[in-house]
N, C-alpha and C positions, 0 to 999 in steps of 0.2 A: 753478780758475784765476781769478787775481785780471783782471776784464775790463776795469776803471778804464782804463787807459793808453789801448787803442782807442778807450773812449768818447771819454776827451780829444782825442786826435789825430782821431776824428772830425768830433765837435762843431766844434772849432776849422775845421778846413777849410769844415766847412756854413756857419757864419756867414761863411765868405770868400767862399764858392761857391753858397752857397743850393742843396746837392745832395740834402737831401730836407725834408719836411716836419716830420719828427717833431726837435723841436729842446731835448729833455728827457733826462735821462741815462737813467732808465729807460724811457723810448718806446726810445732806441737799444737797453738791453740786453735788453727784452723782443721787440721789432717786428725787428731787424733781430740781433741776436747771438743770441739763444735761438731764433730761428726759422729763421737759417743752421745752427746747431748740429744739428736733427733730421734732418739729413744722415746724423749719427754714427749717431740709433737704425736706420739702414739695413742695417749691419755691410757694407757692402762695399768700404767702403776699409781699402787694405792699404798697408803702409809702402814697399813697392816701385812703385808706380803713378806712373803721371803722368795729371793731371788738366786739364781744361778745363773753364772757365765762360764762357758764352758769353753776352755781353751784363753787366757788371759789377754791375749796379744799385749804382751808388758800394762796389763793395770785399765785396757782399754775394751770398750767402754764403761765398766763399772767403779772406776777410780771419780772418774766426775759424778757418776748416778748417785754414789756412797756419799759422797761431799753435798749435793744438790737434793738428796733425799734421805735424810739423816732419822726419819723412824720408819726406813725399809731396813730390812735384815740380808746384805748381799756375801754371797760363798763364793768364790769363784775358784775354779775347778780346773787343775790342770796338769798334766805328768811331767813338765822338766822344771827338776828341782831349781836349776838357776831361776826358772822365771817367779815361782814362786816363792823361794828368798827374795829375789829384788821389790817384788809387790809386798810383799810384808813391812820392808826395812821403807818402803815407802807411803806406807799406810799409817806406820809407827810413826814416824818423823810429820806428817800431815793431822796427828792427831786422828785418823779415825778411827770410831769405837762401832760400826755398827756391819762392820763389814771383816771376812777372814779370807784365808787361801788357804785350801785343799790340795797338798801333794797326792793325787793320783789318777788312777786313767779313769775316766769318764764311765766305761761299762764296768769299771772295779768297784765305784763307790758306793759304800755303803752307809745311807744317812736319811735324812728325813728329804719327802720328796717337797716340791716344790711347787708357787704358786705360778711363776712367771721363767723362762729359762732361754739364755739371751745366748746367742756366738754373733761374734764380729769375724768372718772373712777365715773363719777358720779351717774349714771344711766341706767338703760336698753334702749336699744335704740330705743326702741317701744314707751315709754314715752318722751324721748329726743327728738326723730323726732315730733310727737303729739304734744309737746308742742312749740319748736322753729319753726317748720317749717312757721307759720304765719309773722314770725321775719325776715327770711331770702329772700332777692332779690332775684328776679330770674336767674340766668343763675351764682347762686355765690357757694360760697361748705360749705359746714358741716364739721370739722374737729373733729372726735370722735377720742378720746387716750380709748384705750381698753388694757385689757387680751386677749391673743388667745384663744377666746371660739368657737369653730366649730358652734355649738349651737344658738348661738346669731349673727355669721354669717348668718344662714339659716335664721334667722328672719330679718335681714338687708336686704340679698336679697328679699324677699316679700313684706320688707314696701317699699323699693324704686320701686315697682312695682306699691301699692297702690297709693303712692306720686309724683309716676314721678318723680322719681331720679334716680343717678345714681351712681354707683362705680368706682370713676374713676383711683382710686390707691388704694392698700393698702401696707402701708409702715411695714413691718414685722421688730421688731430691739429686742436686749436684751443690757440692762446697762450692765452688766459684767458675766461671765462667765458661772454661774450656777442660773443666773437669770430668771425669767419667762420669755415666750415668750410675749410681745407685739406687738402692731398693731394700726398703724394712719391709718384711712378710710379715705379718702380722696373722699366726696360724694358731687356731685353736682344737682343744681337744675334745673332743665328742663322747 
């Protein structure tokens, strides 16, 4: 997939908005498009699913999933109005029809719950679980994008003890070379 357009329609918003740092066309498609993307090496999204991202980090990662998986149905969910005005006016301009943005907080919302429900880097996962877990079907997964924190590990394993969940992958990767370690959890609901 030619990824040009997003960057554009990115880029341009960030120098409006100053909504992240990386302000380079490859910082965008390696830092924030290729690192949304390893969602896909999860295999568990399916074209019938409706999806949630909770907390948008500007459009990331479900700006690419929405683009890359065009009969998923993705909400992304999140309380500061700026971010979810810029995700719209960038969803508008890129043409997607299969994806929206939710203004508000995460334990407010009130909608249909969900098959699949994604955070990139947003929060600790003590709070992430507490607050979506009401949101998410049963027998479907949680798909947390983390740092490799040992730490916040040990805490993952005791809330899925608390929650009746469970680990069922964790997808360990680095964007390039001398990159941090990352990790997709890949947790489901029991």
């Amino acid at each position: 997939m030619d990824w040009n357009r997003l960057i554009e329609v990115f880029l341009k918003k960030n120098s409006e908005l100053n909504l992240s740092a990386i302000r380079d066309e490859e910082g965008v498609r390696l830092k924030h498009i290729d690192d949304s993307l390893k969602i896909l090496d999860t295999w568990i999204l399916k074209p019938w699913m409706k999806v949630a991202d909770i907390g948008t980090w500007w459009g990331f990662p479900l700006m690419p999933m929405a683009i890359s998986c065009p009969d998923i149905e993705f909400i992304w969910i999140d309380s500061v109005k700026k971010k979810t005005v810029a995700v719209n006016e960038m969803l508008g301009s890129l043409w997607v029809k299969n994806a929206k943005v939710i203004w508000t907080r995460i334990e407010e919302y009130k909608g249909d719950s969900f098959d699949v429900i994604t955070a990139r880097a947003v929060a600790y996962s003590d709070k992430l679980i507490k607050w979506a877990y009401p949101l998410l079907k049963k027998w479907w997964y949680f798909l947390f994008m983390k740092q490799v924190i040992e730490e916040e590990k040990e805490v993952l394993k005791q809330l899925c003890k608390k929650y009746h969940l469970s680990i069922e992958k964790e997808m360990k990767y680095k964007l390039y070379e001398d990159d941090i370690e990352r990790v997709i959890y890949v947790i489901k609901k029991n």
